[in-house]
C-alpha positions in Angstrom: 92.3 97.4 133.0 91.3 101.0 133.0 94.2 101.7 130.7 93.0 99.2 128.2 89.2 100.7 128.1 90.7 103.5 127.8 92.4 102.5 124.3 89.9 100.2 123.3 87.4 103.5 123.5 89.9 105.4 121.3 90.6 103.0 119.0 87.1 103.1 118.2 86.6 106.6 118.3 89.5 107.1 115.5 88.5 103.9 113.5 84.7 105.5 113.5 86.0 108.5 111.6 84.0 108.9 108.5 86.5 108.9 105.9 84.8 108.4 102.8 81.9 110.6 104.2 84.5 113.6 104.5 86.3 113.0 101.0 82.6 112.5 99.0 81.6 115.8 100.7 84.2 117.6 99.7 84.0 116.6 95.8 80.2 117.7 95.8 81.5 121.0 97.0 84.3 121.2 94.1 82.1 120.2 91.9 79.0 121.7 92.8 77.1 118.9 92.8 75.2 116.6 95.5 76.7 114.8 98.4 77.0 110.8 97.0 76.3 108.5 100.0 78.7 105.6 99.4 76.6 102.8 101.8 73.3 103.6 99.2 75.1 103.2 95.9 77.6 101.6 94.1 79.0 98.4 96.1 77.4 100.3 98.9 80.5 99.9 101.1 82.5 103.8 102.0 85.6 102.1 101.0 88.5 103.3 98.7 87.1 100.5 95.5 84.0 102.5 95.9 85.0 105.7 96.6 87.2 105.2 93.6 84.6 104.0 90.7 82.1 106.9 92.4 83.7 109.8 93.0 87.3 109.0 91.3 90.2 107.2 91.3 92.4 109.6 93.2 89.3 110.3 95.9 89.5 106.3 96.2 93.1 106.6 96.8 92.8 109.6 99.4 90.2 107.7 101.5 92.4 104.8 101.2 95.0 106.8 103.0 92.8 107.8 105.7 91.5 104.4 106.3 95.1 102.9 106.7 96.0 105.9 108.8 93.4 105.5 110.9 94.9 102.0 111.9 98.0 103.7 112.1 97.0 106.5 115.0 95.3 103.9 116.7 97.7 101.3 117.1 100.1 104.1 118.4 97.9 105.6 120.9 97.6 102.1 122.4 100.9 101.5 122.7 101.9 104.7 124.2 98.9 104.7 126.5 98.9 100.8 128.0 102.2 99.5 126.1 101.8 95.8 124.2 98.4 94.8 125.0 97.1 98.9 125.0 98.1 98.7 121.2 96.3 95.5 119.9 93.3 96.9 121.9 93.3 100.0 120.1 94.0 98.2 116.8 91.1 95.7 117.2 88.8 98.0 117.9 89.7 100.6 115.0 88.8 97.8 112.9 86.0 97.2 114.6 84.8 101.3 114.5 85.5 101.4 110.9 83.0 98.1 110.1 80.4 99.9 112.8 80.8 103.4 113.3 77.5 104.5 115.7 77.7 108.3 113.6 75.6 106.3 110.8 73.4 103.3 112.4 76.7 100.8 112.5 77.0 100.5 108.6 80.5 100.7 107.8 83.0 99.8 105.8 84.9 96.5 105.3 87.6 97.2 107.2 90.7 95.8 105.2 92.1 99.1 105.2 92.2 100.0 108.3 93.1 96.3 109.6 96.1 97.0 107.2 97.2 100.0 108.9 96.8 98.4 112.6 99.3 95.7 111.2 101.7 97.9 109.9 102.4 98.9 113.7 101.6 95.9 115.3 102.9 93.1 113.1 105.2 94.6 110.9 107.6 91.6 110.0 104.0 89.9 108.5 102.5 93.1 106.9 103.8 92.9 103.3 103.3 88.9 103.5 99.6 89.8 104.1 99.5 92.1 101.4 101.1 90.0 98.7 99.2 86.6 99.9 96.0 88.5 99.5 97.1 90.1 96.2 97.9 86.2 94.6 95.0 84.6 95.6 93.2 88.1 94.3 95.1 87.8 90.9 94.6 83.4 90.2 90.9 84.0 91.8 90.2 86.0 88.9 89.4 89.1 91.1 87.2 87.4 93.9 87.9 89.6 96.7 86.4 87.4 99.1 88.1 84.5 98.7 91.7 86.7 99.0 90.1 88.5 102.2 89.9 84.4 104.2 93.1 82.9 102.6 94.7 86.1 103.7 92.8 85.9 107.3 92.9 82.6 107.8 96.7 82.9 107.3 97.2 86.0 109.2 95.7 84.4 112.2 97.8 81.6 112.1 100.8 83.2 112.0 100.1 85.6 114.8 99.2 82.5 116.9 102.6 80.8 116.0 104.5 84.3 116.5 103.2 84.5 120.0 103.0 80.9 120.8 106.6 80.4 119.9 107.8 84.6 121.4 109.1 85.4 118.2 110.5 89.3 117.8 108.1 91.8 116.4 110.6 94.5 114.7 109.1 97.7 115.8 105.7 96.7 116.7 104.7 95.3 120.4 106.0 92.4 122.2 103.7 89.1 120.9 101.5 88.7 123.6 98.8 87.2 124.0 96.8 90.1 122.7 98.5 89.4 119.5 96.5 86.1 118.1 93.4 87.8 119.6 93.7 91.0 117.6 94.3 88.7 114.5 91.3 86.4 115.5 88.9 89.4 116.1 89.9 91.9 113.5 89.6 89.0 110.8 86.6 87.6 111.9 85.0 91.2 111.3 86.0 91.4 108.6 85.1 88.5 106.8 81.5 89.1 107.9 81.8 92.0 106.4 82.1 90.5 103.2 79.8 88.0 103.6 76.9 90.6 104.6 78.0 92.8 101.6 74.7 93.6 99.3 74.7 93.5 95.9 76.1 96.8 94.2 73.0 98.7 93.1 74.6 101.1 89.8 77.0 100.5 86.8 80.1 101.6 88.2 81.9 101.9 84.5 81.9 105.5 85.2 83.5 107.6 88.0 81.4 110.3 89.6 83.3 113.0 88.3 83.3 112.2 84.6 79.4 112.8 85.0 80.3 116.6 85.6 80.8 119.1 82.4 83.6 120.5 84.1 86.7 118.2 85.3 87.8 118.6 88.6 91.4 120.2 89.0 
């Protein structure tokens, strides 16, 4: 039990870390311009869409690699610290830090991200079937991100509860335990009220933040 506190505090330590906080700093400092607080503009979620139609498509894509690796470290730790049931703490709860971090009054991000990276290393075999499912129902829901997020969730879920239900092999990720369906359960029920708190994006967000500057960044 103390093992498992242990990695559910560090998962949400690392899934805290302010990713898009970081990366929007350092383009007001290249571009000598003023810190852009993604939870106050935009689609007011510090996310990789926002970060990208804010500060810039390749700043999206570097906060998008911080959020996945976040999942990543996490999941890792767990394992290594309390083995199977260590890991889908860690993972649930970097989910968890990235939608509430306490460094700015529990407003996060959504968390899709980072629940991506925690899957990569805790259900491999069904990590690219997430991702496509989620990129279908994306594409024929004419770019309702929502209704991708709960297909995809609902799915996920389900499948985690069958892998464990029927002890089905994991490739390099954990044994299914039991920790397995409750990771999935928890992680996408965060998630999807995430999405269905989300406010309505207060700017146009035709233009990225650094097109606004008379000097292109490098």
């Amino acid at each position: 039990m103390k093992k498992l506190l242990i990695t559910s505090a560090a998962g949400y330590l690392l899934g805290s870390f302010p990713t898009s906080d970081v990366v929007s700093r350092v383009v007001a400092r290249r571009n000598g311009g003023n810190h852009v607080d993604l939870r106050s503009t935009g689609t007011q979620n510090p996310g990789a869409l926002n970060a990208a139609k804010m500060l810039g498509a390749r700043w999206g894509l570097l906060v998008l690699a911080g959020d996945v690796a976040k999942g990543v470290l996490a999941a890792i730790a767990g394992r290594r610290i309390a083995g199977p049931n260590g890991a889908y703490a860690a993972g649930t709860t970097a989910v968890i830090g990235h939608c509430a971090p306490p460094w700015n009054g529990f407003r996060g991000g959504k968390g899709v991200a980072t629940s991506a990276g925690t899957s990569l290393v805790l259900f491999p075999l069904y990590a690219p079937v997430d991702v496509g499912l989620a990129a279908g129902v994306l594409a024929l829901s004419r770019g309702r991100a929502e209704w991708a997020t709960f297909t995809a969730s609902a799915c996920f879920v389900a499948t985690a509860t069958y892998w464990w239900a029927r002890r089905k092999g994991n490739a390099w990720g954990p044994e299914a335990t039991a920790g397995l369906p409750i990771y999935a359960a928890i992680t996408s029920a965060v998630i999807a009220y995430r999405f269905l708190q989300a406010p309505e994006p207060r700017v146009d967000l035709s233009r990225p933040m650094e097109d606004a500057h008379e000097e292109p960044a490098d």
